[in-house]
Residue, then its C-alpha position, 0 to 999 in steps of 0.5 A: x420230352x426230356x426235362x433238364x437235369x438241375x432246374x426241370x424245364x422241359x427242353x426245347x431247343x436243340x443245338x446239334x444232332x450228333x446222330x447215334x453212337x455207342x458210349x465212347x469209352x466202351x472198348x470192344x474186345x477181340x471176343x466180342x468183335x462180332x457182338x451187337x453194341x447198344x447205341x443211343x442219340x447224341x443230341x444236345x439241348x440247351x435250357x432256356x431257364x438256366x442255361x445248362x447245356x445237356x443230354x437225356x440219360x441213356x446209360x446209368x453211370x454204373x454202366x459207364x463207370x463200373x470199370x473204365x479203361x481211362x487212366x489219368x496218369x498216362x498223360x505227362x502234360x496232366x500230371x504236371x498239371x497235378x503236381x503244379x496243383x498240388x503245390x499251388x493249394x498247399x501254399x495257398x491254404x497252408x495245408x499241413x499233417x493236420x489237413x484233410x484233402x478229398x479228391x472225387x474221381x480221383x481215378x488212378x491217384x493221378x493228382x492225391x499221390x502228391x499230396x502223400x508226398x507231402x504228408x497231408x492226409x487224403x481220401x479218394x473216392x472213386x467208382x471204378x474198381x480197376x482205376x480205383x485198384x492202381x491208387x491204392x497201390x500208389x498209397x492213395x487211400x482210396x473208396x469205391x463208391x459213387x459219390x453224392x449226398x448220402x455217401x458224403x454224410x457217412x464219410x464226414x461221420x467217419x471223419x473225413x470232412x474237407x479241408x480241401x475238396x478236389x473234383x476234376x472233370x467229373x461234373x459234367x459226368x453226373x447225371x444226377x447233378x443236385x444230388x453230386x452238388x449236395x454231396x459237396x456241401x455235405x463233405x466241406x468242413x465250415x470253412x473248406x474250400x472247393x475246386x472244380x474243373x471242366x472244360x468251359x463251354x464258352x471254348x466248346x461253341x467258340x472253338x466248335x469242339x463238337x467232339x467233347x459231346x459223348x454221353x459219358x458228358x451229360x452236362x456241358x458247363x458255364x459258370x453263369x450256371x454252374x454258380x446257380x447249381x452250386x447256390x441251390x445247394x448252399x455254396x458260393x463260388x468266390x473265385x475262378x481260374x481259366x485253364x489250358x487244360x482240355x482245350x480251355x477250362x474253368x477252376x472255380x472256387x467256392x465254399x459253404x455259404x457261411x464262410x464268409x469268403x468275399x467273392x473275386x473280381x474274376x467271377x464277374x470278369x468270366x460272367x461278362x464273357x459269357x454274356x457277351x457269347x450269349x451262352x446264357x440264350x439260344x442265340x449264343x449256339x446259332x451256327x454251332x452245328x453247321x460249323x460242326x457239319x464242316x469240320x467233318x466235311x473236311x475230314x473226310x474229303x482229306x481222308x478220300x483223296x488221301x486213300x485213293x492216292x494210296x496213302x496210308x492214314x492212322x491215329x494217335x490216342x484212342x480217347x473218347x473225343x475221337x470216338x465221337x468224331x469217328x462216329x460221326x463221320x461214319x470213318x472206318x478201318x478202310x479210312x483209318x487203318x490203326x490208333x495207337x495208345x500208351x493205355x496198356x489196358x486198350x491195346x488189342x481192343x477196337x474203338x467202339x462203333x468204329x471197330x478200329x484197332x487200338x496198338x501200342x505206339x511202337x506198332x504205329x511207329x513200325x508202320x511209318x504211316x503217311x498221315x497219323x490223326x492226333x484224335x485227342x487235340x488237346x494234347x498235340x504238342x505233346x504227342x507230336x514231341x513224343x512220335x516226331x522224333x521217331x517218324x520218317x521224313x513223309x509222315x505227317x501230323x494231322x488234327x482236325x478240330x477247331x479246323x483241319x491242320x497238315x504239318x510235320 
């Protein structure tokens, strides 16, 4: 029986059974075409005692991580998202030549990048020798290490404690969260401040985003719980932003306990929406996995009656998200003729489980395909301006998730 990640309770209630998949950034190449993939449940449980909605462990994250074919800076509405960031945070804490930024999962340089425009001196940390590579060619100094605990201690000897410590949408991809959360309050200067961002759990259950569950995501984050995480390492959350970003998430703030920061009315403000959505017990997920098994029912009752009526159906961006939803639904090539992404590095592979072929966006564009599946929904409008433009009168736009959407 699996124990939770932050508390170690036995958990026993399950809030939904994606079945089996295979990790879904783990793209397949033509060489290995024919080869067996590993596979492993998808089956989220929710704690009684803290509330941190979960996976078990499959795979370690060197596995997952080690070398990652997902790059930040192909996304242009997320690199605005940095940018705005960047200028926000320089303003609100004076940050100068003199300051020290540190970015965990700092991927491509995505977001430090413009932090060096400014002056301001910075260091990533990041896991993936090839992502990490790109940063460095961006003059983003950049190490290539897991973080945690240990690693923070010896990098705040070298000198490099926080003025401004960043981590986007990396907690929920640690399994070993006590250790990654230590780690925070390891590399903050006294009085540094901390952001971090996730997508908000409230949206995934309200919105029925069952395709943000991959095993790369082993936790699924509130701030009722996040700021118990945090208090059991020394830090207090003082203030909390909601976000657009991946399809509704959360930045909070926080510092070392002894900063003496006074807490914001918008932490009590994101608490009571959670107590009111019940996220902190098991009636809050009741429905959650029936709503789920509908979307997929709809998906694909619209792809069988698009296929027998000799329509051609593609998809648009071969993001982990889409991965999961594919899989679940069993969707296949004869379903699903092609996905097209910008990532150099995934064209000429297939979509894990699926075997699906990923183009490049001109290859798609060339089809001039009936339907195309935007998988990863969070950034529709985006796509829909890049491909409209592009795509004859017949081709429509699709998305499937919080509910199946048809338009040109």
């Amino acid at each position: 029986m699996a124990q939770c990640r932050f508390c170690s309770l036995r958990l026993e209630y399950e809030v939904i059974d994606l079945g089996v998949s295979p990790l879904s950034n783990s793209y397949i190449t033509p060489e290995k075409y024919m080869a067996m993939e590993p596979c492993f449940p998808l089956l989220v449980y929710f704690c009684d005692q803290c509330g941190l909605v979960q996976l078990e462990e499959f795979a370690a994250p060197e596995t997952i991580f080690g070398d990652y074919d997902y790059f930040s800076s192909y996304s242009e509405s997320w690199l605005r998202h940095a940018r705005d960031y960047v200028s926000a945070m320089t303003k609100k804490y004076a940050l100068n030549q003199n300051s020290q930024v540190v970015e965990v999962a700092s991927n491509d340089g995505y977001l430090l990048q413009y932090f060096v425009k400014q002056g301001v001196k910075v260091l990533g940390i990041e896991p993936a020798a090839n992502v990490a590579q790109v940063a460095r060619e961006r003059g983003v100094t950049t190490e290539t290490v897991f973080f945690g605990q240990k690693t923070a201690e010896g990098l705040s000897r070298r000198g490099f404690g926080a003025d401004l410590l960043v981590a986007n949408n990396v907690l929920a991809h640690v399994p070993d969260i006590n250790d990654f959360v230590a780690g925070f309050a390891a590399m903050l200067k006294p009085n540094g401040v901390l952001t971090v961002e996730f997508p908000h759990l409230l949206n995934m259950i309200r919105l029925t985003q069952f395709d943000t569950i991959y095993h790369e995501h082993f936790s699924y984050l509130s701030l009722h719980t996040v700021r118990q995480i945090f208090a059991a390492h020394g830090l207090t959350v003082f203030n909390v932003e909601e976000l657009p970003t991946h399809g509704g998430s959360l930045r909070v703030y926080a510092s070392l306990k002894g900063a003496g920061r006074k807490e914001e009315i918008s932490v009590a403000a994101i608490l009571a929406k959670e107590s009111a959505a019940h996220l902190d017990v098991r009636q809050g997920y009741d429905g959650f996995a029936e709503k789920s098994y509908a979307i997929k029912n709809d998906l694909l009752e619209f792809l069988l009656r698009a296929v027998r009526d000799g329509k051609r159906v593609t998809a648009y961006g071969a993001a982990a998200k889409g991965n999961t939803l594919l899989n679940f639904a069993g969707i296949r090539r004869d379903l699903v003729t092609m996905v097209a992404d910008r990532n150099p590095g995934k064209q000429g592979k297939f979509l894990p489980g699926s075997r699906i072929p990923v183009v490049p966006p001109d290859q798609l564009v060339a089809a001039q395909p009936d339907y195309i599946i935007i998988l990863p929904w969070n950034l529709k409008d985006e796509i829909a301006e890049q491909l409209s433009p592009q795509l004859g009168e017949r081709t429509e736009l699709v998305t499937a998730i919080p509910e199946l959407r048809v338009w040109r």
